[in-house]
N, C-alpha and C positions, 0 to 999 in steps of 0.2 A: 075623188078625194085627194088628190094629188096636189089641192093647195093648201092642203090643212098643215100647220104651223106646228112642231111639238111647243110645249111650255117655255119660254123660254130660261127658268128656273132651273129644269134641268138640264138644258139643252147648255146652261153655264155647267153644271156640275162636271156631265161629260168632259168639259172642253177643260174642267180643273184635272179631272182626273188622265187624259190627256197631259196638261204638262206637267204634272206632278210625275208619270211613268218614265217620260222624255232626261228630266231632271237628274229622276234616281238610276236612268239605265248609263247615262252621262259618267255621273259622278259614279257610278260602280266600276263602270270600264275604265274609267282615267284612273283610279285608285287600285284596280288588280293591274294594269299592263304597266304599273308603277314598282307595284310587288312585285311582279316577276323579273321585272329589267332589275332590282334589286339581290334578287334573290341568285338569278344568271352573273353578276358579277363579283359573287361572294368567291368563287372559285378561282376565276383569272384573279384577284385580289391577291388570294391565298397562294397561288401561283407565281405568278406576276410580278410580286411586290416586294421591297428589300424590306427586311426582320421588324424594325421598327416600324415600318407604314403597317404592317399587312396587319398584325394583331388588333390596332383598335380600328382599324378600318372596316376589317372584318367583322368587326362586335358590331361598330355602329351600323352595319348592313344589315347581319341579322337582326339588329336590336329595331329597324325602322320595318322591316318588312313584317314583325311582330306588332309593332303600333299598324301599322295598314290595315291587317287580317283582324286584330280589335277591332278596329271601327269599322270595318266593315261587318263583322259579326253584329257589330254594338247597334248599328242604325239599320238593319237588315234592307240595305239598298238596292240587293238585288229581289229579296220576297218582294218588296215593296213594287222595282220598279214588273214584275210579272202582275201581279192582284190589282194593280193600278191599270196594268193595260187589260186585262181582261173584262174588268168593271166596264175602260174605255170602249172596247169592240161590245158588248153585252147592249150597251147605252145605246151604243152606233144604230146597233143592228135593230134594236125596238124603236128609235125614232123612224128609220128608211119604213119598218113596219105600217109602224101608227102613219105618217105622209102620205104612204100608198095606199092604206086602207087594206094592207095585207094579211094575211097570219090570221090570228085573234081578231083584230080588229075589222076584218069584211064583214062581218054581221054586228058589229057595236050598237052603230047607228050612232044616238046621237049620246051615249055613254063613250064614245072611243076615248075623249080626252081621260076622263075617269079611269079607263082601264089601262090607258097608258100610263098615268102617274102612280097608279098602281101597282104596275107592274115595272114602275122604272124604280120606285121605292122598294121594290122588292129587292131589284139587283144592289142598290145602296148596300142595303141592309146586311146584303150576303158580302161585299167586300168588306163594312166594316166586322163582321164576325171572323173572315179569312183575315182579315189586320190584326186583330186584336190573336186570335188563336195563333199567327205567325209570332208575334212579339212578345209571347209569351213562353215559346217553346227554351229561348236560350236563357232563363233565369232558372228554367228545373234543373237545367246542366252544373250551374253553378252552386258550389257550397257541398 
């Protein structure tokens, strides 16, 4: 069974969810190691600085490292870029399955493709319930 093909339907979804995890793990780490190099130089600023630089120099430091930590909150690029790769490896691991005719599918027969999109809809399913339950959590904080 090692020539059988997964769908290639999902075999695209994978490969979405794949760079969508890539994307947001990107964009999380260039935007925290942004914050922190901001947040480390609040001090030498405060330090460092003659009377007139240091005060709004300081405000605008902390005032950008408070927009960072927003949008990062705001767009939850780190849940994202996690439930995005887990969905990725989940996907991985049931196509290597279903190709080899391993796991579940050694006794399919001639239902394997069935139970593989069955079972590949199932993992859908379950990230977009973890997306949806993730991006939900920071609006009961608010208010």
């Amino acid at each position: 069974m090692a020539d059988v093909v997964a769908p290639s339907k999902i075999v695209e979804q994978s490969n979405w969810y794949g760079k969508k995890a890539r994307n947001n793990r990107r964009f999380y780490i260039v935007m925290k190691t942004g914050e922190i190099v901001l947040a480390a130089a609040i001090p030498v600023v405060s330090v460092f600085g003659d009377a007139a630089f240091q005060r709004p120099v300081t405000a605008l430091l902390g005032a950008l490292v408070g927009v960072i930590e927003g949008v990062l909150n705001l767009g939850q690029y780190q849940q994202n870029w996690l439930v995005y790769r887990a969905a990725r490896e989940a996907l991985r691991r049931e196509e290597l399955l279903f190709s080899e005719g391993a796991g579940p599918y050694a006794q399919a027969g001639p239902q394997a493709s069935q139970l593989f999109v069955e079972r590949a809809d199932a993992i859908i399913s379950g990230e977009n319930t973890k997306w949806v339950v993730a991006h939900q959590q920071p609006s009961k904080n608010v208010g």
